[in-house]
N, C-alpha and C positions, 0 to 999 in steps of 0.2 A: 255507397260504400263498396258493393263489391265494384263497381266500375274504376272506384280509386283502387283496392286492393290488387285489379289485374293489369292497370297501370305501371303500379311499382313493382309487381312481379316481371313484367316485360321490360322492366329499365333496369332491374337485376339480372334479370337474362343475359342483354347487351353487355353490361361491364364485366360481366364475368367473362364472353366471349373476348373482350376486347381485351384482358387481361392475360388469357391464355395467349389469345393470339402475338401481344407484345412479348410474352415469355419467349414462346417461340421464335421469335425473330430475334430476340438475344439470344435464344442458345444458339443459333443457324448462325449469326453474326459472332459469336466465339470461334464455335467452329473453323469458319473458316480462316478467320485469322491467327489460329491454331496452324490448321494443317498450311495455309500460306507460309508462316515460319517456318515449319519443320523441312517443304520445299526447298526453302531461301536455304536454310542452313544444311540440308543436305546438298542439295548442290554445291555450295558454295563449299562443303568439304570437298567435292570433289573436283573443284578445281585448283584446292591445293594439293591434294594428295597425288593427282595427275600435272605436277608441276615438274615438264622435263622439258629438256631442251627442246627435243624435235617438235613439241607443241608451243613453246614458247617464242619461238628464233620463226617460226612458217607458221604463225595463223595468232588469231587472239581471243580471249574469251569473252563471249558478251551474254546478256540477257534474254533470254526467248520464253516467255510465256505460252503456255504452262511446264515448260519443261527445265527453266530456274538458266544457270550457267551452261551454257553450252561452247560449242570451240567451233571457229571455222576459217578456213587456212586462206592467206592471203594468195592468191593464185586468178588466172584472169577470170573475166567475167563469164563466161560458158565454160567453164568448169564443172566439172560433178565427179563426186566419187566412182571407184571401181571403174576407172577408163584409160587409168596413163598405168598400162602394166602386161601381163599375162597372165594366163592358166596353166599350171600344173597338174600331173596328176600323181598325187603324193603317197607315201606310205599310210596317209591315215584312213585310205581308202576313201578320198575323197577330193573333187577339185578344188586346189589351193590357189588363191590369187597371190601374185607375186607383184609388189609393186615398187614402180620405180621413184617413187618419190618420197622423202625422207623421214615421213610421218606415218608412212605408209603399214608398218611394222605395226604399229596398235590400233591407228581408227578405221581399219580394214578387218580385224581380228578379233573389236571387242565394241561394246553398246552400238548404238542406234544411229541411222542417218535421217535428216527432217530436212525439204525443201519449204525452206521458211518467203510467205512471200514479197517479204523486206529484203531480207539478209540475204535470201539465195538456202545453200546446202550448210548445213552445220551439224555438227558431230554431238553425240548427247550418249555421255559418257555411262557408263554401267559397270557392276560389279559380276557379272555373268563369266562364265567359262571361255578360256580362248576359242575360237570357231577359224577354221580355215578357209569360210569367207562369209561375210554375217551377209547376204545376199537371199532373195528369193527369184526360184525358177520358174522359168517357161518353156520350153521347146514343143514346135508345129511344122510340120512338116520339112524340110530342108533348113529348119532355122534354129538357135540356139540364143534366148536372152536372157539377161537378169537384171534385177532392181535393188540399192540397199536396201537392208529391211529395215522398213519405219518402225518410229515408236507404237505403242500400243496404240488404237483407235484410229490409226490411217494404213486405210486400203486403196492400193492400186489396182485400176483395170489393166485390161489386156493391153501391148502395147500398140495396136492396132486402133485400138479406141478414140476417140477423138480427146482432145489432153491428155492422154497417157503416154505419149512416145515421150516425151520430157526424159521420164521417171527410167526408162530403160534402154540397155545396150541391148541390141540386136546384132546377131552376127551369122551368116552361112556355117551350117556345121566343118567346111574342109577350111574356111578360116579360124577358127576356136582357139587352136595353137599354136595362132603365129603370136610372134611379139608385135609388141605397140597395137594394141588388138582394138585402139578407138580408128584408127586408118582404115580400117574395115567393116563400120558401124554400118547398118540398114540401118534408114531414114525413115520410109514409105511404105513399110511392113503392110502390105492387104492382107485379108484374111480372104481365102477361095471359100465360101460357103458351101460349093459344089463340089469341092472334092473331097470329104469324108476323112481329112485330116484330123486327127487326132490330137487337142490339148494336151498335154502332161506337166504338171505343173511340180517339178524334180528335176533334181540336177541330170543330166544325160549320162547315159550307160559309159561307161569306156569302150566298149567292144562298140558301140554304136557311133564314136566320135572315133575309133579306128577304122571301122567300114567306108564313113566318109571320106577321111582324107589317104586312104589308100595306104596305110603303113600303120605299123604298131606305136604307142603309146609308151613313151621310157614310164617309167617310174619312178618320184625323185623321195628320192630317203631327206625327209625334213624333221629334223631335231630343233628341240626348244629349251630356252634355259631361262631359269627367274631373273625377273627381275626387281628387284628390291624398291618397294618408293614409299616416301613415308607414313602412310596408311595402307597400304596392300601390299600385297607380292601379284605382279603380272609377269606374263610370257613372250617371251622373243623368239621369234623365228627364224635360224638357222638353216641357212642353203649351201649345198653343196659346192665346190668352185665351177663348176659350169654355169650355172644358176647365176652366183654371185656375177661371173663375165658379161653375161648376159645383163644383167643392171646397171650393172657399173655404166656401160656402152649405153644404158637409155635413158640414163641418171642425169648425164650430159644435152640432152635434148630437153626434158622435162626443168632442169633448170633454167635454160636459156627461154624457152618457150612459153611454158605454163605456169610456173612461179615467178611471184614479182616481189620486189621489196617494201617495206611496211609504205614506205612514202608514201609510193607510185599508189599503191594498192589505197591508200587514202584516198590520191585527188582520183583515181579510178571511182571510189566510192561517190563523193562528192559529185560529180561530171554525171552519174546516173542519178542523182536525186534534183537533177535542175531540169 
């Protein structure tokens, strides 16, 4: 008797375990089909509410896991953000990118950049503050680079690293401020291990991007003005007529060169999946 009583107390055991444990795996299995929805449906507001021309007319929204609707611009295949443009250095006391391409004005200025390894680069919209270039820094010794900044949970290395030049522009600090500033990209960035070079991982001083290229730094008075769209109010950036000349003149390039039409951009797409 007690050999049967400790029997059925070990097979009580079991079910009970085995009962907790299927609990648990439906609330895990709610869960996530929970916050999966609230994903789905957040993004997917946000590609109405970010429903403008310059995204609509140059790129298209698709699906990227985990990050729901994202946008990314019909443009050739070596493509990436923050390369067909220049740097300012603006009243907001900070270097402003200026870019020549026509979408340029918000997915330079507001959410996330992800290099997806299907899709390439795609924009991952946000409800954050305008920023004068959503970018992170590096400068090393005579160099000056930056990377868009990823969504949460991905980190770049240096771009010296081995798979990390991808992810960034490298430039000679006495080229920094020319225009069309990918014509000027380091490729083969080394790192001198011997020479006591200094990482800084910030945007460059202005006095130290003057020292290099031998002359002072204008300073461009950049105003901003709402913009209205059906769920937010966002910011457009405002340049002076210099500035604007200066675009106009690379806008011309950037269209003929680096933007293609939805077709092309199709059988483009097509022609790399074979």
């Amino acid at each position: 008797m007690i050999y049967l009583k400790g029997e059925k107390m070990k097979k009580k055991d079991v079910l009970i375990k085995l009962s907790v444990l299927l609990s648990s795996l439906i609330i895990l299995f709610l869960m996530t089909r929970c916050s999966s929805a609230y994903t789905q449906n957040s993004t997917n507001d946000n590609q109405q509410s970010y429903n403008i021309a310059e995204l609509n007319s140059y790129g298209e929204w698709i699906y990227v896991n985990p990050y729901g609707n994202v946008w990314r611009p019909y443009a050739v295949s070596d493509w990436m953000p923050f390369d067909n443009g220049h740097w300012v250095y603006s009243n907001t006391g900070n270097w402003t990118w200026v870019s020549y391409e026509p979408f340029g004005w918000i997915v330079y200025h507001y959410g996330n950049w992800y290099d997806d390894p299907f899709y390439g680069w795609v924009w991952i919209p946000s409800d954050g503050i305008w920023s004068p270039a959503n970018v992170m820094w590096l400068h090393y010794g005579n160099y000056v680079s930056w990377a868009p900044r990823p969504p949460r949970g991905i980190v770049y290395g240096r771009p010296w690293e081995i798979n990390q030049a991808k992810y960034w522009h490298v430039v000679k600090f006495n080229d920094f401020t020319k225009e069309n500033i990918r014509n000027y990209r380091v490729t083969n960035l080394i790192r001198n291990e011997s020479g006591g070079r200094e990482i800084i991982n910030r945007q460059p001083a202005r006095q130290l991007v003057e020292r290099s290229i031998g002359r002072s730094v204008p300073g461009v008075k950049v105003q901003r003005q709402t913009v209205k769209l059906p769920q937010r109010n966002i910011e457009r950036m405002n340049l002076p007529q210099q500035e604007k000349t200066r675009v106009d003149q690379n806008t011309i390039r950037v269209r003929k060169e680096v933007l293609v039409p939805r077709d092309k951009f199709n059988r483009q797409e097509r022609n790399k999946k074979r």
